[in-house]
N, C-alpha and C positions, 0 to 999 in steps of 0.2 A: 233357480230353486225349483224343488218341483212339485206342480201344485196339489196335484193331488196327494201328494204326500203332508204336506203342509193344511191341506183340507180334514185328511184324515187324523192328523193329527191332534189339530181345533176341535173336531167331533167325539174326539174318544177322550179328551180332558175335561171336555164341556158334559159328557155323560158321567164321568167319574164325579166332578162335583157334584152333580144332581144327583147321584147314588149316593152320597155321601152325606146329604141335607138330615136333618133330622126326620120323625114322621110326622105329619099334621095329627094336633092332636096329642101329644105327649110336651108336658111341661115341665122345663127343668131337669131331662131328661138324662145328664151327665154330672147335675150337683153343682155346677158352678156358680149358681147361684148363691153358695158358700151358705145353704142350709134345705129344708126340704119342701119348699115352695112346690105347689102343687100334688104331693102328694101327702096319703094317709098313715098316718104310725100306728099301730094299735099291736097287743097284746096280753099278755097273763099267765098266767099259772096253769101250768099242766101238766104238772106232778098226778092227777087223778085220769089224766088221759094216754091213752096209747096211740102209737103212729096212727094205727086204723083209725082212729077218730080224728084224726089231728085234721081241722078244718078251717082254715083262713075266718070262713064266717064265724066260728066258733070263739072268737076273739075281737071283739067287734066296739071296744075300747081299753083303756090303760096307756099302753108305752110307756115310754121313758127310758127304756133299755139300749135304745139304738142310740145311731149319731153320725152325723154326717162328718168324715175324715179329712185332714190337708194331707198334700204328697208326703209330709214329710212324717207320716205318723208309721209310726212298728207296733209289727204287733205282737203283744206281749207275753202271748203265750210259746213262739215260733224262733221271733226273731229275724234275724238275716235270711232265715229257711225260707218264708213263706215269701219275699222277695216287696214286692211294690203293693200298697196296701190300693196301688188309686192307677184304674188303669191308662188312663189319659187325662191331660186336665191337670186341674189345681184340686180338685175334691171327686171324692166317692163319698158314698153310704155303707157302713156296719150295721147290718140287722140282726139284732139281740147283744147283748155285753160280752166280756171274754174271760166269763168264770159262769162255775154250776149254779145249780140254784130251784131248778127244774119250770124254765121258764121259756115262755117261746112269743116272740116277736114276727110283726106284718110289716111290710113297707107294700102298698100298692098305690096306685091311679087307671080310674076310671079314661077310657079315650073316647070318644062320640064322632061318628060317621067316618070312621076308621077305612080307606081305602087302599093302600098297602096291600103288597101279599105276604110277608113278613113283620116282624117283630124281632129283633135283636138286641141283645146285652149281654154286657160280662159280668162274670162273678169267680171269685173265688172262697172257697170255705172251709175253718176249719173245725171239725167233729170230733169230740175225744171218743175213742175209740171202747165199746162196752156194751154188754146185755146181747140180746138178740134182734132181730128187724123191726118188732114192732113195739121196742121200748129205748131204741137207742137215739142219741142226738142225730138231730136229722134237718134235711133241707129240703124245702117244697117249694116249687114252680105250678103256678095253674094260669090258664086263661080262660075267664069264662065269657061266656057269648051272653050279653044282657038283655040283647034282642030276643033271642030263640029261647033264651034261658037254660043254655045246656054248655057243662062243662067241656071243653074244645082239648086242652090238653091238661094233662097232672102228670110232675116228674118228682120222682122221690129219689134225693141221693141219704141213705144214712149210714152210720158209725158201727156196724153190728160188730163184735168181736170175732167174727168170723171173716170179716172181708166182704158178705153177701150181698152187702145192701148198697157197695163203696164200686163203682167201676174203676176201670185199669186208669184212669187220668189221675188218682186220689195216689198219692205216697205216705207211705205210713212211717212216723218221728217216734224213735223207742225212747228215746230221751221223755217226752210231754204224752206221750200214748195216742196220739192224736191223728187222725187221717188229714191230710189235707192238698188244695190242687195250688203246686209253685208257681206253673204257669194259668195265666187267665183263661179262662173257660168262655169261650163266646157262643151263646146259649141263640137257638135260632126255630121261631115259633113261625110253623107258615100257618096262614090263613087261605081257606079257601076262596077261590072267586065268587060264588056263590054268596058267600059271608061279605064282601065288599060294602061299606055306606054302615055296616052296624058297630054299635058300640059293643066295648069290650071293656070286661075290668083284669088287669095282669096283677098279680100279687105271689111275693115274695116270703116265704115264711122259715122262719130259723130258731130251732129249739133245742133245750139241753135232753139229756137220758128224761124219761118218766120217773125211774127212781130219784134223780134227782142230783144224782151226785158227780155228771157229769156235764161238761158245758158242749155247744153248739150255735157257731155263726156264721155268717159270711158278708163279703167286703163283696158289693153289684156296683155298676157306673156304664156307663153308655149308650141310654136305651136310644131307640130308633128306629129306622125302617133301612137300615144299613148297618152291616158289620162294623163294630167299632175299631174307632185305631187303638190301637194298643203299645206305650210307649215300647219301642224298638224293632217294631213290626212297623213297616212302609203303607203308609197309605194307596187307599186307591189309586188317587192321581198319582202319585210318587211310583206306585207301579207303570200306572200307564209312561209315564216320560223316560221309567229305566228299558220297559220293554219296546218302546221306541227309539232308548240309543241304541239297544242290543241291533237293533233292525237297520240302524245307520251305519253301524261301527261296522257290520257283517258285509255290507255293500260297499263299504269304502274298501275293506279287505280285500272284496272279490275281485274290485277293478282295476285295486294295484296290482294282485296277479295276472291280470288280463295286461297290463300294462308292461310291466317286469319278461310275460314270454312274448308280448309280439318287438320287445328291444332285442329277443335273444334270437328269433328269427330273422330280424333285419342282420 
């Protein structure tokens, strides 16, 4: 056998695991705890707000809208369309319900002395489709830095009837009028090295229209300091060992043909 193959091997399975650990610091981070241990729900009414205001802090208790999902849940408004509510696992999270109402929903957790250069999770969501950008159902992403006290990143995905607010990952259902993403979205928050050792609060936010008369959610699961697996997508390791047979099966190839012409010169 040879060794350094067999070295290198050990090495690059043994780094995919540890790439693959959760991140110190994040609790309950894929829901399998079969509820939402360690993090915060909060929400409310924001029928009186517009996207531009629409602020995580701005909602700082309620819930009761969300809920933590088994693999085996559909969803209601989509169906068969929207595919896997729970991207690996036995559970995911729904943040906000799956009807209007004009209401908008938190899911976050606080991390402390966060050393990672990353943040990762999936999400999928889906937005009925109305109004214009700053009053359609809509999806928020922030990470704020609690050390320095300065927001790090804000992503806005929302529903405008125009298509404006919705990037090319979003498919729009004329059946439900709804945008939404089939495949999971694996959403990838760097930190700078600088930032290393601080806490950070990540939160999630999913609302319906301002007016009111349209709904807006999204299904998240995997957080971490590694890209999540995602049922039918290969893991790390599961790569590392395919693209080490590829590396085997190629060499075994070569040396049968090396084999096959010095038979045909003898």
């Amino acid at each position: 056998m040879n060794k350094s193959l067999l070295f290198g091997s050990v090495a690059l399975l043994t780094f995919a695991a540890a790439s693959s650990a959760g991140a110190v610091g994040f609790i309950n981070g894929g829901f399998e705890d079969g509820n939402a241990n360690g993090w915060t729900e909060t929400g409310g009414y924001r029928g009186s707000i517009t996207n531009a205001g629409l602020k995580t802090a701005t909602f700082a208790a309620g819930g009761g809208r969300s809920s933590v999902i088994s693999s085996s849940y559909v969803d209601p408004n989509l169906g068969s369309k929207l595919g896997s509510t729970v991207a690996n696992g036995n559970y995911a999270y729904r943040v906000e319900n799956t009807y209007n109402g004009g209401y908008a929903s938190v899911l976050s957790q606080q991390v402390n002395g966060y050393t990672d250069s990353q943040i990762y999770f999936a999400w999928k969501a889906v937005l009925e489709g109305a109004h214009g950008t700053n009053d359609a159902a809509t999806l928020i992403i922030t990470l704020k830095d609690l050390t320095s006290g300065s927001t790090l990143i804000s992503r806005e995905y929302n529903a405008a009837s125009s298509g404006g607010g919705v990037d090319s990952r979003f498919t729009y259902d004329n059946a439900s009028g709804a945008f939404y993403t089939a495949n999971w979205q694996i959403e990838q928050l760097n930190i700078d090295a600088s930032l290393s050792g601080h806490d950070f609060l990540l939160s999630v936010l999913a609302a319906d229209c301002q007016p009111t008369g349209h709904y807006g959610y999204a299904y998240i699961d995997g957080f971490g300091n590694a890209p999540p697996p995602v049922s039918g997508v290969p893991e790390p390791a599961t790569w590392a060992m395919m693209i080490l047979g590829f590396g085997a099966a190629g060499a075994a190839m070569r040396n049968n043909r090396r084999r096959q012409a010095a038979l045909a010169v003898a």
